[in-house]
BALOBA-1460 file (C-alpha; in Angstrom, 3 decimals):
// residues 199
<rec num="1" residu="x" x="80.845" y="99.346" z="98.852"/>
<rec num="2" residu="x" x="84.063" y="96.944" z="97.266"/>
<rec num="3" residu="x" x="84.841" y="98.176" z="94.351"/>
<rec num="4" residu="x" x="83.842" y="101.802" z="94.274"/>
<rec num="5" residu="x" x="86.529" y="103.662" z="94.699"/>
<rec num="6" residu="x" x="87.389" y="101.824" z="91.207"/>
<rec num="7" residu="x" x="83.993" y="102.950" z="89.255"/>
<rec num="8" residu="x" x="83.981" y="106.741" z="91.493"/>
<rec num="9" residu="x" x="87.571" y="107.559" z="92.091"/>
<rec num="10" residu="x" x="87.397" y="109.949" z="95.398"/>
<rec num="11" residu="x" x="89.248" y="112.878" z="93.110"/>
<rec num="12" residu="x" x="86.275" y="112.456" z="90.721"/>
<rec num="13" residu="x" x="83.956" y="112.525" z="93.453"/>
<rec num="14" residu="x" x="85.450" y="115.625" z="95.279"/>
<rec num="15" residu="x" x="85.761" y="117.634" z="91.697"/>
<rec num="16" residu="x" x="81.747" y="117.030" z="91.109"/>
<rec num="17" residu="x" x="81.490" y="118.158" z="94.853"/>
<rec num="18" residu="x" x="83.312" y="121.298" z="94.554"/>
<rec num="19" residu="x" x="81.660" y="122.361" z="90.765"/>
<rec num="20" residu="x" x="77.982" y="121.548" z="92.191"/>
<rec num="21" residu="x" x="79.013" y="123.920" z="94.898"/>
<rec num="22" residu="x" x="80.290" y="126.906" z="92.685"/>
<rec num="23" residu="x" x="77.359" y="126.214" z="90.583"/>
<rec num="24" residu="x" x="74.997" y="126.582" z="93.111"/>
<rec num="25" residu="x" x="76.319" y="129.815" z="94.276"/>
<rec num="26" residu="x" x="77.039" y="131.466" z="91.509"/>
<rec num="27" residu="x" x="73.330" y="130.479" z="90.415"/>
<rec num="28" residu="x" x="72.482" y="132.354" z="93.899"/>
<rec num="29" residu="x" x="74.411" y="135.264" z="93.232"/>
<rec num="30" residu="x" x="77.046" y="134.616" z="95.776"/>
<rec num="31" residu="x" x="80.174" y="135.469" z="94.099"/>
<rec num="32" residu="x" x="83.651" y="133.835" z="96.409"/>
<rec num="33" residu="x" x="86.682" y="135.870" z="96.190"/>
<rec num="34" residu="x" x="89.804" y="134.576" z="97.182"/>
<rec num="35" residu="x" x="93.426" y="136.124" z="98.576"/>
<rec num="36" residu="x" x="96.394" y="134.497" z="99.601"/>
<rec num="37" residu="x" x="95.877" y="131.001" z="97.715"/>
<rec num="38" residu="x" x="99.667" y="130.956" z="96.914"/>
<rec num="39" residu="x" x="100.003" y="130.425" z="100.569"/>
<rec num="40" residu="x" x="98.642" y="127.202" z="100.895"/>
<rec num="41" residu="x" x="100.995" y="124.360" z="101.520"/>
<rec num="42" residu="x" x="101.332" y="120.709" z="99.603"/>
<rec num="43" residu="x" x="101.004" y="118.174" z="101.766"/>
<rec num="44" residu="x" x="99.276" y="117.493" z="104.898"/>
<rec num="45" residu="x" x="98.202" y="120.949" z="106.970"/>
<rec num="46" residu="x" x="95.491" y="122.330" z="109.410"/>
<rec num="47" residu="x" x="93.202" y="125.275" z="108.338"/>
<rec num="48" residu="x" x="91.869" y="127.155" z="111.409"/>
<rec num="49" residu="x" x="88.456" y="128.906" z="109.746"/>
<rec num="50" residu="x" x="87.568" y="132.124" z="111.526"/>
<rec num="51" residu="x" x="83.871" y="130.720" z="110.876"/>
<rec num="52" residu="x" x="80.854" y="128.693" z="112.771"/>
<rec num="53" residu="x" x="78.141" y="129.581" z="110.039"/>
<rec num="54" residu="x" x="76.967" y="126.774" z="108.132"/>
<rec num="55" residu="x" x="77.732" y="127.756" z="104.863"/>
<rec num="56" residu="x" x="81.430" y="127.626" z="106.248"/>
<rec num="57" residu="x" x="82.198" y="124.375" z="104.645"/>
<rec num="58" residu="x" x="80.957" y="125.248" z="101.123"/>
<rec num="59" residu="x" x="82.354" y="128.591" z="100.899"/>
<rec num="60" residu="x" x="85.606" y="126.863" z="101.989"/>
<rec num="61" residu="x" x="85.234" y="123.812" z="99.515"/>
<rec num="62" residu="x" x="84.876" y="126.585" z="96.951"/>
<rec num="63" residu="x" x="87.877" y="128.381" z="98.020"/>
<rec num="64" residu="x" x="89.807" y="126.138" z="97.478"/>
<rec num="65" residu="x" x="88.930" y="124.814" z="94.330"/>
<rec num="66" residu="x" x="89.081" y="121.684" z="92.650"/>
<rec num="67" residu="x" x="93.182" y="121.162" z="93.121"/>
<rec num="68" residu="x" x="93.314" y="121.593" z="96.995"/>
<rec num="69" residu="x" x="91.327" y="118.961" z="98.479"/>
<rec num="70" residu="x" x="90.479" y="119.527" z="102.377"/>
<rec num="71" residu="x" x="88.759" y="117.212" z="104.714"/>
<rec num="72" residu="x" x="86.356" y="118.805" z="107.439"/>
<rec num="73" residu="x" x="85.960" y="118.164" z="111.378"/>
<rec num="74" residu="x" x="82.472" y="117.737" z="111.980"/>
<rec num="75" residu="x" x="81.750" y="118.326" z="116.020"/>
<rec num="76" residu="x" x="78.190" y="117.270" z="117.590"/>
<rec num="77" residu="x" x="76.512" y="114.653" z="120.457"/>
<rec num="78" residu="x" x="76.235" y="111.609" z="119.308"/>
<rec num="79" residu="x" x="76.197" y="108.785" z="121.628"/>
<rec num="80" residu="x" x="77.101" y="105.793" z="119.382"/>
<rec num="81" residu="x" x="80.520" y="105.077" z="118.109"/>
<rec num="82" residu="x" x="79.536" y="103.767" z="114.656"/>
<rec num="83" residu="x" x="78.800" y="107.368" z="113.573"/>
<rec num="84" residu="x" x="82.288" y="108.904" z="114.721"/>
<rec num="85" residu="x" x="85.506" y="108.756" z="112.590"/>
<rec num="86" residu="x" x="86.335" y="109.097" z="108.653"/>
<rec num="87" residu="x" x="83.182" y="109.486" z="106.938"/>
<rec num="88" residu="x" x="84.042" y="108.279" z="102.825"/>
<rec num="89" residu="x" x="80.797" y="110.144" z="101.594"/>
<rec num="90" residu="x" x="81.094" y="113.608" z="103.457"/>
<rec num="91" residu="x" x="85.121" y="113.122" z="103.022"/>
<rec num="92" residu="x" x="84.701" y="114.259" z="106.689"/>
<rec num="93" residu="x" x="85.521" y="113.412" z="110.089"/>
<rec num="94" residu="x" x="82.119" y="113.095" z="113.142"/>
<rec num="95" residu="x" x="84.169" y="114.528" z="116.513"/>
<rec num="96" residu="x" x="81.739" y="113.808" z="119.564"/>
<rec num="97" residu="x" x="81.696" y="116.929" z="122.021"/>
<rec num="98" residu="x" x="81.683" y="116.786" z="125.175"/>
<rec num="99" residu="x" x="84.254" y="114.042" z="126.546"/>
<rec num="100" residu="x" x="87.494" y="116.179" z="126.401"/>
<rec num="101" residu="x" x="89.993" y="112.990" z="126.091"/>
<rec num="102" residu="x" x="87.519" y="111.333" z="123.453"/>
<rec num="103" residu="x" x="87.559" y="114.559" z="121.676"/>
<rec num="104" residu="x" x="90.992" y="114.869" z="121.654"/>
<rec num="105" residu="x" x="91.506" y="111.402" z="120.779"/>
<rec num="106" residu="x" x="89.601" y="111.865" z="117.763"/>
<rec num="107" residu="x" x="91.873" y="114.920" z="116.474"/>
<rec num="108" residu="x" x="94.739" y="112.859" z="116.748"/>
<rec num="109" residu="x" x="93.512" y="109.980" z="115.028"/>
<rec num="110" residu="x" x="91.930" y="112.726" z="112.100"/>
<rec num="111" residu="x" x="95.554" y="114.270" z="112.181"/>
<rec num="112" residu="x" x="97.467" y="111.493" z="111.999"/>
<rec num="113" residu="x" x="95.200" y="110.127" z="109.299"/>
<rec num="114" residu="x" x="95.403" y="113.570" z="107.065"/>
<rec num="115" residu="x" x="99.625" y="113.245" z="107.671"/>
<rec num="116" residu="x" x="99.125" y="109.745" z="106.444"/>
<rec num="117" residu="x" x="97.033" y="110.718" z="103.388"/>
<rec num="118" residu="x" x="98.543" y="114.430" z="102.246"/>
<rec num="119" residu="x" x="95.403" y="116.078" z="103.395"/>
<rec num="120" residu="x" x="94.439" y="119.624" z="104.773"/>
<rec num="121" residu="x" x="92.293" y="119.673" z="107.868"/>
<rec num="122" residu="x" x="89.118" y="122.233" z="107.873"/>
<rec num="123" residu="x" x="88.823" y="123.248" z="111.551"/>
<rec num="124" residu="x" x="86.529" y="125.831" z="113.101"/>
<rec num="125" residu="x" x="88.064" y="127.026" z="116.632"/>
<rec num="126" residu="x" x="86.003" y="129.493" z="116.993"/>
<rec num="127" residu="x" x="84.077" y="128.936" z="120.634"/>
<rec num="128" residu="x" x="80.558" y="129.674" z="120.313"/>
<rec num="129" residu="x" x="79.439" y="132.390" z="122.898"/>
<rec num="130" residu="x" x="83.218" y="133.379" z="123.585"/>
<rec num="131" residu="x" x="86.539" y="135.340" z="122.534"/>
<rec num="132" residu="x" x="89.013" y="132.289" z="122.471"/>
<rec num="133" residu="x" x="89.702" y="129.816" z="120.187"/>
<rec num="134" residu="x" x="89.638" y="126.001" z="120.967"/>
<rec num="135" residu="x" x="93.200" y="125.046" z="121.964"/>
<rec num="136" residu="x" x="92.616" y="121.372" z="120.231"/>
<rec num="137" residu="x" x="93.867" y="121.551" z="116.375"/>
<rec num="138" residu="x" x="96.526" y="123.750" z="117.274"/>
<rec num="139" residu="x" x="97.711" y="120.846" z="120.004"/>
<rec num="140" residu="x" x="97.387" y="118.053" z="117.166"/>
<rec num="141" residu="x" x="98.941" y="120.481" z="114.771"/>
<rec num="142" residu="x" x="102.019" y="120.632" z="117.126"/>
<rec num="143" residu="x" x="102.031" y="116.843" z="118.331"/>
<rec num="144" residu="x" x="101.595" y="116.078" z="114.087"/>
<rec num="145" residu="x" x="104.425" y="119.269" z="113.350"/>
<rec num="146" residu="x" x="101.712" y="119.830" z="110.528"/>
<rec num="147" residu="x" x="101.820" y="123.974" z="109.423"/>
<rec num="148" residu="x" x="98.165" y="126.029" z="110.140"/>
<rec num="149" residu="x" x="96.640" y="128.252" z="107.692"/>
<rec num="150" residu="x" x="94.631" y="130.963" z="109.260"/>
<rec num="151" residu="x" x="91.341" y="131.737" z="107.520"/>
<rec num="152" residu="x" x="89.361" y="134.143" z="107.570"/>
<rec num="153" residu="x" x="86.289" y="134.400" z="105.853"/>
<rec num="154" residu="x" x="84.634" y="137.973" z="105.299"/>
<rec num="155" residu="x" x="80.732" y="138.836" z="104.729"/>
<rec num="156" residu="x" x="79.718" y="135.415" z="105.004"/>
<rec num="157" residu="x" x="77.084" y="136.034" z="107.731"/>
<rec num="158" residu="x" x="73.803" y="137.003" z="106.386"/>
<rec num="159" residu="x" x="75.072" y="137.729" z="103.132"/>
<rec num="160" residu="x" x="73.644" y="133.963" z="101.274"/>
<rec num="161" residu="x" x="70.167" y="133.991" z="99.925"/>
<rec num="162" residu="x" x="69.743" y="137.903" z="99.448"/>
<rec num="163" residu="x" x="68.983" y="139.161" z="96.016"/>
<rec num="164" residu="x" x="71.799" y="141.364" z="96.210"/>
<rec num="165" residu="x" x="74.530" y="139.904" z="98.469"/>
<rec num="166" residu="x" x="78.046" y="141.646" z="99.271"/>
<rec num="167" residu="x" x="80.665" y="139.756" z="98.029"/>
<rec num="168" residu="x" x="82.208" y="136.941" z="100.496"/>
<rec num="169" residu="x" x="85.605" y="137.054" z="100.602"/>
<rec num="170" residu="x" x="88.054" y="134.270" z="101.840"/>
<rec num="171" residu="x" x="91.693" y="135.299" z="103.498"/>
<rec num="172" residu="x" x="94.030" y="133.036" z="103.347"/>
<rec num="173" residu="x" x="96.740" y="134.152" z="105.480"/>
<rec num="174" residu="x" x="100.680" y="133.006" z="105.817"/>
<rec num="175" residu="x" x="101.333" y="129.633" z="107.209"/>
<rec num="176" residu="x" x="102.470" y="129.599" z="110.569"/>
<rec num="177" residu="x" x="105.501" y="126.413" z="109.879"/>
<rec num="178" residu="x" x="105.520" y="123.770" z="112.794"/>
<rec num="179" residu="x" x="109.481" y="124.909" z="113.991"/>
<rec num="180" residu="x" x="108.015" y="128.650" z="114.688"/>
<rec num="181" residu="x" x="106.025" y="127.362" z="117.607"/>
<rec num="182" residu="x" x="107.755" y="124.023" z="119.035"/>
<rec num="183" residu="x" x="108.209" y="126.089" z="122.274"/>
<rec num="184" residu="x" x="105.066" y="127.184" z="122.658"/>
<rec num="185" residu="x" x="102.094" y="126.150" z="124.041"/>
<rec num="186" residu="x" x="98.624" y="125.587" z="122.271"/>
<rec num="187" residu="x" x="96.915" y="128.238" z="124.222"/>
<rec num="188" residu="x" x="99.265" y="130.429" z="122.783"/>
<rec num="189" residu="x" x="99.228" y="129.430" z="119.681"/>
<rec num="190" residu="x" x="95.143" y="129.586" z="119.477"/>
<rec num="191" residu="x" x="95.630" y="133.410" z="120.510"/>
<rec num="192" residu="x" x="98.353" y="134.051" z="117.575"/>
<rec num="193" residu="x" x="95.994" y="132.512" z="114.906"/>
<rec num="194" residu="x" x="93.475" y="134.693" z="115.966"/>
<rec num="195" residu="x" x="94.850" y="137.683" z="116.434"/>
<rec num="196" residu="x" x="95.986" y="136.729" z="112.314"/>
<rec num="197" residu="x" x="92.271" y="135.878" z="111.424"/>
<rec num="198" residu="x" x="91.364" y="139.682" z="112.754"/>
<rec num="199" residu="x" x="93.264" y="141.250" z="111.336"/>
């Protein structure tokens, strides 16, 4: 609505986000460990999440903390176009799958927008049911020469909701800079960034 950015400021809004989050897990017993923070970058960057679970997102959001505000890719089918783009709510951006140029069309525009606006990218590459990664944010990255963040995110699968969960543990590796791969191609940068997140 007009006018609410002026009564809810989004850095308000996100800083509620993130303490209901670390609220709710440390009310859960989930205790989020962190390594490699002092890596991240200022400015505009992608993260490439070694993660599809669903708690993905709010393990990330709590990660990062209140100071580094990230904006997620959402990917699903949906038909109509209202419900794709820059979501002010979820601070997230709906990706349709399925159409390979719409798709990509999308990253650029989410890309472009998060150069525009000094914003990190949450992306999951991961391909569900095989060993690659999805070649996509790493082409935006290079077309945007925006820096990736491998992340990898340890004991997060099965580990929410038990009475006793092992400690999840986020990995936030070394940027790779945009001028270490300007001659290579995405594929190849996908299999660098995981070979990173496994280790």
């Amino acid at each position: 609505k007009a006018g609410d950015e002026l009564k809810f400021p989004f850095a308000k809004r996100y800083e509620y986000i993130v303490k209901k989050i670390s609220k709710a897990n440390k009310r859960l017993g989930n205790n989020v460990i962190t390594e490699g923070r002092e890596f991240l970058p200022r400015g505009a960057y992608i993260l490439a999440i070694d993660s599809k679970d669903n708690l993905a997102i709010a393990t990330m959001l709590n990660a990062l903390g209140q100071d580094r505000v990230a904006t997620f890719i959402k990917e699903g089918k949906r038909s109509k176009k209202s419900l794709q783009g820059y979501w002010k709510a979820s601070n997230s951006f709906f990706i349709p799958s399925g159409d390979a140029k719409a798709r990509e069309s999308k990253f650029n525009a989410a890309a472009s927008w998060a150069k525009s606006n000094n914003r990190a990218l949450m992306t999951f590459p991961k391909i569900d049911g095989e060993e690659s990664y999805d070649v996509t944010p790493f082409m935006v990255a290079q077309k945007f020469f925006l820096p990736i963040v491998p992340v990898s995110i340890k004991n997060l699968d099965g580990n929410f909701f038990h009475l006793n969960p092992a400690k999840v543990k986020v990995v936030f590796h070394k940027p790779i800079k945009p001028m270490q791969i300007i001659h290579f191609d995405a594929d190849r940068v996908s299999k660098m960034v995981k070979e990173i997140n496994e280790k």
